[in-house]
C-alpha positions in Angstrom: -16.6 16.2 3.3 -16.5 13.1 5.4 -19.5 11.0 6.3 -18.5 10.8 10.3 -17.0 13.6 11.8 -13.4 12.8 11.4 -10.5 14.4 13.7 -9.7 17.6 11.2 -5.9 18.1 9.7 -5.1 14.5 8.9 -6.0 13.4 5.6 -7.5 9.6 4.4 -6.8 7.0 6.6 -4.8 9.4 8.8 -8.2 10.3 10.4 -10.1 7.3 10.1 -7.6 5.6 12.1 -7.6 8.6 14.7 -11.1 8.2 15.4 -10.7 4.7 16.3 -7.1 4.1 17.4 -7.8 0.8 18.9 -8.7 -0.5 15.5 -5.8 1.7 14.0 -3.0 -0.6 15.9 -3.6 -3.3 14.3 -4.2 -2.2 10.6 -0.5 -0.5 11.0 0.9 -3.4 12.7 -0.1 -5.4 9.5 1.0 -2.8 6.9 4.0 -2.8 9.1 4.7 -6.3 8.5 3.3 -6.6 4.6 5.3 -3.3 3.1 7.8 -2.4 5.3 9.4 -5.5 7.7 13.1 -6.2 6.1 12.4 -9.8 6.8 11.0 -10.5 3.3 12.8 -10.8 -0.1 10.6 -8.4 -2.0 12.3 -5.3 -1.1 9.6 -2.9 0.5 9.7 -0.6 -2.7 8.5 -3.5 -4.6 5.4 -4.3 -1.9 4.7 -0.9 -2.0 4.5 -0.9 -6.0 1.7 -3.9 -5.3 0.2 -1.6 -2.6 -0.1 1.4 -5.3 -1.0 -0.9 -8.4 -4.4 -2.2 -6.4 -5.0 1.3 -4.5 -4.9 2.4 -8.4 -7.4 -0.2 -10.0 -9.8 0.5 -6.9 -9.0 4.3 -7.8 -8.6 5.5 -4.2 -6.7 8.4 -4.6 -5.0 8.8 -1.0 -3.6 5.1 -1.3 -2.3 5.3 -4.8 -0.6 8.3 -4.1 0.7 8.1 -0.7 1.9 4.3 -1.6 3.5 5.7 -4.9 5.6 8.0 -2.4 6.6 5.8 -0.2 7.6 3.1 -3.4 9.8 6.1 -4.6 11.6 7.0 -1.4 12.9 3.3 -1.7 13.2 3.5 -5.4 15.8 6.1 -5.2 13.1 9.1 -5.6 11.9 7.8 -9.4 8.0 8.8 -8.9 8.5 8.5 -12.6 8.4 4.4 -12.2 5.5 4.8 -10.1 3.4 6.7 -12.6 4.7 3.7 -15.3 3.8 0.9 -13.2 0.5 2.4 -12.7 -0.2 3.3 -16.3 1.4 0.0 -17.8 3.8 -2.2 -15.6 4.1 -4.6 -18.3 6.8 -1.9 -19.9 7.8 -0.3 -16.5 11.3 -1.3 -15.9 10.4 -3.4 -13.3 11.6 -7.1 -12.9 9.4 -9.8 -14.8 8.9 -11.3 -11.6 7.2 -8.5 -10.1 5.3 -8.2 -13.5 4.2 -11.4 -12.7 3.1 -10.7 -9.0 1.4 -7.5 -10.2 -0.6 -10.0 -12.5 -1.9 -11.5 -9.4 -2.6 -8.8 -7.4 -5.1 -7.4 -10.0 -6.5 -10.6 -10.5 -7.3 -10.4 -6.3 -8.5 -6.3 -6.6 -11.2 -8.3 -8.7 -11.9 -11.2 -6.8 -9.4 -13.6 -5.1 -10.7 -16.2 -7.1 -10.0 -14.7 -10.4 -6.4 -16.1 -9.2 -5.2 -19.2 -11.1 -2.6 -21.9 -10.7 -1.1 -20.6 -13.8 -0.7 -17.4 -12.7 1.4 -18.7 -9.6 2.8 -21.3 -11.9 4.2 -18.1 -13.8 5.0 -16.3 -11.0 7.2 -19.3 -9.8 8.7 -19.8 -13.2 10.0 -16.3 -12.7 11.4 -16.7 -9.2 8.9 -16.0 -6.8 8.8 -17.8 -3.7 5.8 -19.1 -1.7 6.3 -16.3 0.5 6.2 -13.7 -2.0 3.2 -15.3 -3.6 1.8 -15.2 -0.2 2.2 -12.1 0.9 1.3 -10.2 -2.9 -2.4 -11.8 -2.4 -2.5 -10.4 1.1 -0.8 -6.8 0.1 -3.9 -6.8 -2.0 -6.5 -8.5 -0.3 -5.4 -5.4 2.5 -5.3 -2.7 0.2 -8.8 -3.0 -1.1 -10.1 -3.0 2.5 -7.7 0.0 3.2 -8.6 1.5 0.0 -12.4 0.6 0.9 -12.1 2.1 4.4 -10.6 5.7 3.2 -12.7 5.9 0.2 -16.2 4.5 2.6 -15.5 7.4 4.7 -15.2 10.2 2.3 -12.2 10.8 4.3 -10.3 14.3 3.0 -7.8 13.4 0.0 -5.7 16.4 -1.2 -5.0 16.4 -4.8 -1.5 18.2 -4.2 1.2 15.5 -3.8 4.0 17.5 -2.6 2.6 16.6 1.3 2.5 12.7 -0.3 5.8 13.1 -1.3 7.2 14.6 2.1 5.3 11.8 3.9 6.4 9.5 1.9 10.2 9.6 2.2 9.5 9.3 6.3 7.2 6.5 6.6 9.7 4.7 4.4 12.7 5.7 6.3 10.7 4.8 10.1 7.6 2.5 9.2 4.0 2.4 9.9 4.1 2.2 13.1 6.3 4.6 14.5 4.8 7.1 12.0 1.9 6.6 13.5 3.0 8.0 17.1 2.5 11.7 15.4 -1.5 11.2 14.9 -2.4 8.2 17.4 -3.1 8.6 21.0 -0.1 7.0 22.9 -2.6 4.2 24.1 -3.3 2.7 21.1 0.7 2.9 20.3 1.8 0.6 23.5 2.3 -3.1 23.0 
């Protein structure tokens, strides 16, 4: 059961960020831009791998899940690679780069200074741009205050992942944003 009294039928950060939609604009505009903006050379299923390792570590249920779906609607439906990042992505089939990003992210779910210049140095080694390196630390610098903000509210997770998994496949085919029209007020939606 929640600790506020959240707007009933939405589930995790669905109905945290429908009790405050002001606040819920710009948490999607920036998830917008992080996992699911084309201008990046990550592809989004690979930010949303980093989105669903750290959501993992922090063991927020809703996240890990929701952000595993959305990774497998733009990894051609494998939930299977998902479930091996997750368990061990140093034997996922998943580029050494991103191995190397993943390295990082976990190192900021612990404590943004945990991060070292030999871990970028690795990362760079491996092809990873500035930008990449930039935007992994800040996929999961968010995701542990998304992860903090669902899980801080006791916010309703269901354990069934078939809705995920439904949800999923649209939020990667439209975004954040527009995906939010169906649970914000149309206020907090206009720019």
């Amino acid at each position: 059961m929640p600790h506020i009294a959240l707007p009933e039928g939405l589930p995790g950060i669905r109905a945290a960020m429908a009790f405050r939609p002001e606040t819920a604009k710009p948490l999607n505009e920036l998830v917008e831009v992080l996992l699911h903006n084309t201008n990046n050379t990550l592809a989004p299923g690979e930010r949303e791998l980093i989105a669903t390792y750290v959501s993992y570590l922090n063991e927020c249920h809703f996240c890990q899940t929701i952000h595993g779906a959305i990774a497998a609607a733009h990894l051609n439906d494998d939930y299977e690679l998902v479930k091996r990042v997750k368990a061990d992505f140093q034997h996922a089939e998943i580029s050494a780069k991103l191995k190397a990003l993943l390295i990082i992210a976990a190192k900021v779910q612990k404590g943004g200074k945990n991060v070292t210049a030999e871990d970028v140095d690795a990362a760079r080694a491996l092809g990873a741009t500035d930008t990449e390196i930039h935007d992994t630390v800040l996929i999961a610098a968010a995701f542990c205050m998304y992860n903090r903000y669902v899980d801080g509210l006791a916010t309703v997770q269901p354990l069934d992942e078939t809705p995920y998994l439904e949800r999923g496949k649209q939020v990667a085919r439209d975004g954040y944003v527009a995906v939010s029209k169906t649970y914000l007020p149309a206020a907090a939606n206009a720019r």
